[in-house]
Every structure is written in structure tokens, then in C-alpha cells.
N, C-alpha and C positions, 0 to 999 in steps of 0.2 A: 563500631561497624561490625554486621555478622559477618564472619568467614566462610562460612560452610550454608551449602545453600539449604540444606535441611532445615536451619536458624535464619533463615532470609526470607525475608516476605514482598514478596512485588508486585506491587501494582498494575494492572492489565488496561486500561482504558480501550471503552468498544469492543467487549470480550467476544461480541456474540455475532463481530465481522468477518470476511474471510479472514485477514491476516490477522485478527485478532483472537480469533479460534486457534490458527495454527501458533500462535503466542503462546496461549496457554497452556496446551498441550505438552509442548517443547519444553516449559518450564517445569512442566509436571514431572514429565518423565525424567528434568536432572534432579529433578528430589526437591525444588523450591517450593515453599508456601506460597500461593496466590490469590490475589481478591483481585476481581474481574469488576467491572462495571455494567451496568445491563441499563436499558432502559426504561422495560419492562418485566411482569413477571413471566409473560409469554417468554421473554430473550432469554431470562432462565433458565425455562425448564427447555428450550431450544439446546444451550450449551450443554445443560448437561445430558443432555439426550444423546447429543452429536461425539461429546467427549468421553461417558461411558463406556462407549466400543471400545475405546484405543486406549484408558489408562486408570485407574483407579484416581476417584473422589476427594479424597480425604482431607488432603489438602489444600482443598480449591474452598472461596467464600465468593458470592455472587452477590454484589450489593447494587440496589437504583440509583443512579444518578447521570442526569440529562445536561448535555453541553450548555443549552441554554438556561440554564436555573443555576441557581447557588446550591440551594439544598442536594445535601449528598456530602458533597466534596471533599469537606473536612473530614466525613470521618469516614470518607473511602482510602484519604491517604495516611491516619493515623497508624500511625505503625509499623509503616511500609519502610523498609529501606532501599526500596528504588522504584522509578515510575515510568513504564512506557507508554507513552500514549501513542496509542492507535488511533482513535476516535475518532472522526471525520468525514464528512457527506462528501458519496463520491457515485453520484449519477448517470446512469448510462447518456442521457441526452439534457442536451442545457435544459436549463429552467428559463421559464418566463424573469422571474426577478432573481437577479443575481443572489441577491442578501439571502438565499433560501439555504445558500453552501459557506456563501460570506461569514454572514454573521457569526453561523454553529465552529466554523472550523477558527477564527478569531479568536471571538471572545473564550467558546472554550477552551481553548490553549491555554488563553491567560486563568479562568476558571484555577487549571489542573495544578498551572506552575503555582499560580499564588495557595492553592490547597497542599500541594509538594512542601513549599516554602516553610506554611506556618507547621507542616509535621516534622521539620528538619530534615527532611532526606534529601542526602548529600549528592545524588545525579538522576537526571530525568534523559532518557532515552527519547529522544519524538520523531513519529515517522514522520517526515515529511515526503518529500516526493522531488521527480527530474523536472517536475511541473512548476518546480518553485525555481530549475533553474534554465528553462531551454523555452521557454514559453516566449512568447515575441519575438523571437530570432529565426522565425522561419525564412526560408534561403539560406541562410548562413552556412554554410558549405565548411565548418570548422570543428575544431576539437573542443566540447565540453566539459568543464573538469568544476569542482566546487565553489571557485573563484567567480563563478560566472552566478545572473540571478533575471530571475525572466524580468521582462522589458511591458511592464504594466501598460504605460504610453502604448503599447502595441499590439497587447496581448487581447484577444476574442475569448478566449477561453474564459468562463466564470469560476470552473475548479482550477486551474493553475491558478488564478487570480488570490481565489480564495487559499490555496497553500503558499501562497508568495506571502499575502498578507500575514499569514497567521506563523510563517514560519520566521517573517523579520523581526513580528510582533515578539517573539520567542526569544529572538538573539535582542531586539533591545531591553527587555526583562532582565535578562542573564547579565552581560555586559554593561549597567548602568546601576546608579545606587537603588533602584528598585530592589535589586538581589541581596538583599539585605546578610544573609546568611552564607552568601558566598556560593551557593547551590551550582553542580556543573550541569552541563549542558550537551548532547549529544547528537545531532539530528543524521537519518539514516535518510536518502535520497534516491530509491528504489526507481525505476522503470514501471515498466506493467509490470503487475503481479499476478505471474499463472502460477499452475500447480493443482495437485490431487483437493477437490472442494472435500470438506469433512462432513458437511450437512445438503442437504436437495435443496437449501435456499440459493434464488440466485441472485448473484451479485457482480456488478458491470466485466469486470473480468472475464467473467463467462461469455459475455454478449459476443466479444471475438467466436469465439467456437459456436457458439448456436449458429451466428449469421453464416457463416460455410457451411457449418456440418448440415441445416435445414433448407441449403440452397436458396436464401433467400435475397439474394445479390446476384446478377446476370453473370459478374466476373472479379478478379482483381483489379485493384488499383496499386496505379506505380507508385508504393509509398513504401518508407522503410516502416519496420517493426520493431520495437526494442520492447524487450521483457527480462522478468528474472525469474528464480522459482523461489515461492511462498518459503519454502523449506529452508533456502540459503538467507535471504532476507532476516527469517527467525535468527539463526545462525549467527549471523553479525548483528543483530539488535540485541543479543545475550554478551555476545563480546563487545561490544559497545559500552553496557553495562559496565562490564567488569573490569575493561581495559584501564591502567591509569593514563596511558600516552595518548586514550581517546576523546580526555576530556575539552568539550568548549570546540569540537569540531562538524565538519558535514562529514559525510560520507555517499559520494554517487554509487548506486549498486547498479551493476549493467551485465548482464549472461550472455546477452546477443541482439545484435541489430541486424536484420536481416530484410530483404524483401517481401509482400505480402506473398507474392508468387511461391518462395518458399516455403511461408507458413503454408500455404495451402497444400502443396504438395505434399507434406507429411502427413498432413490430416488426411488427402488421398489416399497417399500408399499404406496408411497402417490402419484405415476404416472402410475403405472401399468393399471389402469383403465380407462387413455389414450391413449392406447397405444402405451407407451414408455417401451420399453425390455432391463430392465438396467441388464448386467451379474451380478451375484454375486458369480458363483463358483471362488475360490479361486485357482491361477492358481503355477505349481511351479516354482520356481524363473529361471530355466534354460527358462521357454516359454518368461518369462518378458524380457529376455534379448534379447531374437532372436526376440521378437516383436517390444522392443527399435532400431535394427536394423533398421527396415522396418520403424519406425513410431519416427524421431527426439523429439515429444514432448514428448514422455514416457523415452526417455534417462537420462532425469535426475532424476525418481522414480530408476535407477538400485542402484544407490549410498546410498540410503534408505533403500533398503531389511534388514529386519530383525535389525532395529535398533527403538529401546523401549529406549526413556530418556522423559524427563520434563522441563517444563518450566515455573519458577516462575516469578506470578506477585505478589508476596508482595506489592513489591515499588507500583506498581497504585494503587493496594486497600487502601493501609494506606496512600498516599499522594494526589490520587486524587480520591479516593471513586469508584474505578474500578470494577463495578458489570456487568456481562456478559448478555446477555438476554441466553433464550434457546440456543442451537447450534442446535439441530432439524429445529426450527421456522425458521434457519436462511440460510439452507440448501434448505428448503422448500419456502421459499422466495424467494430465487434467484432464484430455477428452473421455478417455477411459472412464475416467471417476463421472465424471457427467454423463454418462449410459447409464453408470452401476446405481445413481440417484435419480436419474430420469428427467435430466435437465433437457435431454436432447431427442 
């Protein structure tokens, strides 16, 4: 096993996604060697365009390979002594056919692990998502913590679906004689992921900030908000990696569960004098629905009204030193950076 990350090579899967960009980056800049996946050669020359600004090349290798196909895999993990995978369709508004998120985030999972497997690398990092464990339990008025796993039977959502699936798919890979090699296993359990975008591409993340920041909603709705920053996310998916006490576990990452009202408000007070007219009256839930109507990305805030629970991270703080920055900074960051790319 390398020691020193200078002699470590890691595997990026979905390099050329938000948190998959800020992956790489993060990786760069502790001196590790990285092969990214792209899907194309456009996503290429996208990453390296976007990553340029912020860090020297040299280290970086940018190889094809598509969740759904076999071709790639093997010899994107050759060599690697660790694999994060990022990868994963994650759409602003459902799909007509579920299988369009199903499928790519499934089977590719199993793809990466069984390509991990045959290169011998001894832990795979996998983002997974709170979608793998909160999903179905709307109402539930209670404390979330890793033990818990969305409730299929109940679930509307096709992306939680699809992370649920692909993320059990994961642990019965790991935990069964499939793991032939004994391979560990890490899954990171993120929130929404904000934070500073590194390229003008937009991705569902953003949709939150456009839809206030371009007024295009009458008002809020009584929903909580849970997010985290891209930047901490990376953070514990490096120590994840490295951690030995982390092996064969989840990790929920949670920075703040907040009211919409509040997001809005921030976005008010610290763009207003741009002139950005982010709504803040709080709207009643009968408008939220007939707006859901007219406007598919708000569809899935209806299944949220009026639902107040929690989400513990114990597990990160006490195993991988999980300290949040602001949630303010981090709301304020992203919109920033979305002016400075022209997202908004």
C-alpha cells in the first residue's frame, strides 16, 4: 500500500460532476495522482479547462468510461490504490422512466466495484447520498442517523430510489462472498451539496439558487432545508479513504437543516444590492402545489411540507473529525460563484 500521497493514485468516478470536480481538485492539491473518468472527450477538455485555474495538471489522467458499458473500467482502475466514486445521474426534475437514474447508478456501482476488485484496491469510498436513507419517511417527525434506509414501499422519489438501490447493491457486494478480496467499503451520506461551482455548467444543485435568485416562485414554502458544502463533503471522502476506523461504514454529512424562509433570506440580504429579488414571503402550501403543477422541479419540495426531523452526524464527528464550516459562507459562496459563471 502507498503511503504518501505523492505515490497514491485515486480513482475519481464522474470527474467532470459538481462534486466530482471539486474531488479532484482537493486531491491535486494534497499532491495525490488522479485518473478521473469522463464520459466524453468534450467532459475532458471541460475538466481540464475548469481545473486549470486552480491547480496544476500534471498529475491528473482523464480516461472514458460510461456507467453503463463495461468498456473502460478495468483499466480505469488499474493501478489505482483507491476508488471514489462519484458517478451518478442526479436530475433536476423526475424522469418519465424511472430506469433512466435506476439503471446508470446500479449497475454502475456494481461496474466500478467489480473493476476496483479485479485491480486489488483495498477501499472504495462511494458517494452515496441522505436519499439512500430518509426517503419514505416523510412525516416522521424523528432523528436520522446511518442505521436508518429509505422505505422503497414508499418512496416517489426515482433518485432516492435509485441511490437506495445502488447503495445496498454496494454493501451486498462488500459483505457477501462476491468480495472475493476482502475489498473495504466506505459510503459518504451527504445532504444537498452547495458550494462555490468551479465551471458555468449547471447542475441540480444550483436549481435551488436560480429559482429565488430569478424570482421564479411567487414565494417559499414551509419546508426544511438540509445541505452541506461541496468542500467539506471532499474533506471527509479523503478521510474516509484513509481512515482505518472508517472501514465497511456510512457516513451522514449534514451542515444545516434549516427553513426555506431562511435560505431565502440570506440570498436577500447578501444580493439584494445586486439586483437580485429573491421572494421571501412564505407561501401556503395549497399555492406550492399548484406551482409544482406548472413547474416539475418544485414537485418534489410538495412531499416536504411541513415535515421538521434531524439528522445525526455523531459517526463523522467522532470517527472522522467532522466539523462543518458556516452554512451562511456556504450558501453565500455558491451564489457568488454563480454570478461570477453566469449561472444566474
Amino acid at each position: 500500500m502507498s503511503l504518501t500521497p505523492s505515490s497514491t493514485r485515486v480513482l475519481v468516478t464522474g470527474a467532470s460532476g459538481f462534486i466530482g470536480l471539486h474531488t479532484v481538485l482537493a486531491l491535486l492539491q494534497l499532491g495525490y495522482q488522479v485518473r478521473g473518468t469522463v464520459r466524453s472527450d468534450q467532459h475532458k477538455k471541460g475538466v481540464r479547462e475548469a481545473l486549470s485555474r486552480q491547480v496544476s495538471l500534471d498529475r491528473l489522467e482523464l480516461v472514458r468510461a460510461d456507467l453503463l458499458k463495461d468498456d473502460g473500467w478495468k483499466e480505469a482502475a488499474e493501478g489505482c490504490d483507491y476508488v471514489i466514486h462519484v458517478a451518478s445521474p442526479f436530475p433536476a426534475e423526475e424522469p418519465k422512466n424511472p430506469n433512466e437514474l435506476i439503471v446508470p447508478a446500479h449497475d454502475g456501482t456494481l461496474r466500478v466495484l467489480r473493476a476496483a476488485q479485479a485491480a486489488g484496491v483495498p477501499r472504495l469510498v462511494l458517494i452515496s447520498s441522505v436519499a439512500a436513507i430518509a426517503g419514505g419517511h416523510e412525516g416522521e417527525n424523528r432523528t436520522f442517523d446511518e442505521s436508518d434506509w429509505t422505505n422503497l414501499e414508499k418512496c416517489r422519489s426515482s433518485y432516492s430510489i435509485s441511490k437506495t438501490l445502488a447503495e445496498r447493491a454496494a454493501w451486498d457486494f462488500i459483505r457477501t462472498a462476491k468480495n472475493r478480496t476482502g475489498m473495504e467499503m466506505v459510503s459518504i451520506n451527504p445532504t444537498n451539496v452547495f458550494g462555490p461551482p468551479l465551471d458555468g455548467r449547471r447542475f441540480t444543485s444550483t436549481e435551488w439558487f436560480r429559482t429565488l435568485m430569478r424570482s421564479e416562485v411567487p414565494g417559499i414554502s414551509r419546508t426544511q432545508l438540509n445541505f452541506v458544502d461541496v468542500r467539506d463533503v471532499v474533506d471527509m471522502s479523503v478521510r474516509a479513504m484513509i481512515t482505518p476506523a472508517a472501514a465497511n461504514k456510512r457516513f451522514l454529512l449534514n451542515a444545516a437543516s434549516i427553513p426555506m424562509a431562511e435560505f431565502a433570506e440570506i440570498l436577500q440580504h447578501n444580493f439584494a444590492d445586486q439586483g437580485y429579488k429573491v421572494p421571501t414571503r412564505v407561501v401556503p402550501d395549497w399555492m406550492v402545489r399548484l406551482v409544482a403543477v406548472l413547474m416539475p422541479k418544485v414537485r418534489n419540495v410538495v412531499d416536504q411540507l411541513n415535515w421538521t426531523y434531524t439528522l445525526s452526524t455523531e459517526r463523522a464527528r467522532s470517527i472522522l473529525g467532522w466539523q462543518a464550516r458556516p452554512y451562511q459562507q456556504t450558501v453565500v459562496d455558491m451564489a457568488q460563484g454563480m454570478i461570477e459563471q453566469g449561472q444566474v
